[in-house]
C-alpha positions in Angstrom: -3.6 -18.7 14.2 -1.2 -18.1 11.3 0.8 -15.1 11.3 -0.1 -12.6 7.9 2.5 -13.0 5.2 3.6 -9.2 4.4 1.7 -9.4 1.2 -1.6 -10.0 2.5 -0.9 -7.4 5.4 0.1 -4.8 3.2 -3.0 -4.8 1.2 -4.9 -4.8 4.8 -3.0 -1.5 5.3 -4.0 0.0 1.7 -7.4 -1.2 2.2 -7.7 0.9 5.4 -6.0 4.2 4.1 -8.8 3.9 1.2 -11.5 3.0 3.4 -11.0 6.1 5.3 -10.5 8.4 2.4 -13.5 7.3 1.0 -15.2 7.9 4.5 -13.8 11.8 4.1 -15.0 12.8 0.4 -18.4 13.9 1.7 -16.5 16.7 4.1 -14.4 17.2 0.9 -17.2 17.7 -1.5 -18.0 21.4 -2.8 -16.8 24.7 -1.8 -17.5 24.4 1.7 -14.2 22.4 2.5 -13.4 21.9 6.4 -10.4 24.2 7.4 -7.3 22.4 7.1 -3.7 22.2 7.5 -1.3 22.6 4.4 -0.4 18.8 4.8 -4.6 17.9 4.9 -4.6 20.0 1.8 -2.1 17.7 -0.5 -3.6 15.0 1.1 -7.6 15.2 0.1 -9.1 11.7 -0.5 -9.3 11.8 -3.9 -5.7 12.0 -4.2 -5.4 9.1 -1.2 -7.9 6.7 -2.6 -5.4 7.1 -6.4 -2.4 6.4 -4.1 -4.0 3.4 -2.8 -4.8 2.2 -5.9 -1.4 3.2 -7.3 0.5 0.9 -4.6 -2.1 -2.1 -5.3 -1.3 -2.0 -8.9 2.7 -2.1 -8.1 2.1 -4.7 -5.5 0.2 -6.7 -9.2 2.7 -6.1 -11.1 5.6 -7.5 -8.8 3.5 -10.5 -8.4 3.4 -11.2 -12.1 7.1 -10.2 -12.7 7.4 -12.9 -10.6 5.1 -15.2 -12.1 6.5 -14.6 -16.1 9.9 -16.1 -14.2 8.9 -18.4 -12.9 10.8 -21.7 -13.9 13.6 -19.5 -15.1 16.7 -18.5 -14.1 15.4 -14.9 -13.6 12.3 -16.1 -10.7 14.9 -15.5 -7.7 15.9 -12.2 -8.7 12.2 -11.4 -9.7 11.0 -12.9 -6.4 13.7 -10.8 -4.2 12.7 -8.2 -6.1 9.0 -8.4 -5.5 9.9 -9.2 -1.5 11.5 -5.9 -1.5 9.1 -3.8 -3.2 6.6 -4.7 -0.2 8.9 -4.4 2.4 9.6 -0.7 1.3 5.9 -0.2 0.7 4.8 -1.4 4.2 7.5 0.6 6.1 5.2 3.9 6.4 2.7 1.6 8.1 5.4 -0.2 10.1 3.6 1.4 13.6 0.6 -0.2 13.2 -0.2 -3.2 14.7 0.7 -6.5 12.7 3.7 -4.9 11.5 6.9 -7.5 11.7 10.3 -6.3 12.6 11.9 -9.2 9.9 9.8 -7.1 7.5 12.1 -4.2 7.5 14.6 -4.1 4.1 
C-alpha cells in the first residue's frame, strides 16, 4: 500500500472537518441552539464548512501557480511554494492519524 502524498491527505483532513460540520447544522438551526462554549460559538458549522472550502480553494490555486510555471524558470519556486502552503495547512491536523513527521515545514 502506498503511503498518501500530503496533498491528497490534506484534502482527507478538510473533507472530515466539513463532513462533520455539515453533520452539526441541524443542532445549529433556529433559536433553539445547544448551550455552548465561547470557542463552539465562533466555531458554528456554517463558518467551518466556509473554512473548509476556503483552504480547498488555496490548496487550487497553489496547484495552478504551479502549473502556469511549469516549464519555466519560476516552476521550482512555484512548486516549493505550493509544498509549503500544505505543509503549513496540514500542521493543525498533524495528530491525527496519517500525519508524517517529514511533513512538518
Amino acid at each position: 500500500m502506498t503511503r498518501p502524498n500530503l496533498q491528497d491527505w490534506l484534502l482527507e483532513q478538510i473533507t472530515s472537518d466539513e463532513q462533520l460540520a455539515r453533520a452539526e447544522l441541524g443542532d445549529y438551526a433556529g433559536s433553539d441552539r445547544p448551550t455552548e462554549s465561547r470557542h463552539q460559538a465562533a466555531w458554528p458549522p456554517d463558518r467551518v464548512i466556509i473554512e473548509c472550502w476556503t483552504k480547498r480553494r488555496i490548496i487550487d490555486l497553489a496547484i495552478d501557480a504551479m502549473q502556469a510555471a511549469r516549464g519555466s524558470t519560476r516552476f521550482l519556486a512555484a512548486e516549493e511554494f505550493m509544498q509549503t502552503t500544505m505543509m503549513v495547512m496540514a500542521e493543525p491536523y498533524a495528530d491525527r492519524p496519517g500525519y508524517r513527521d517529514d511533513w512538518r515545514p
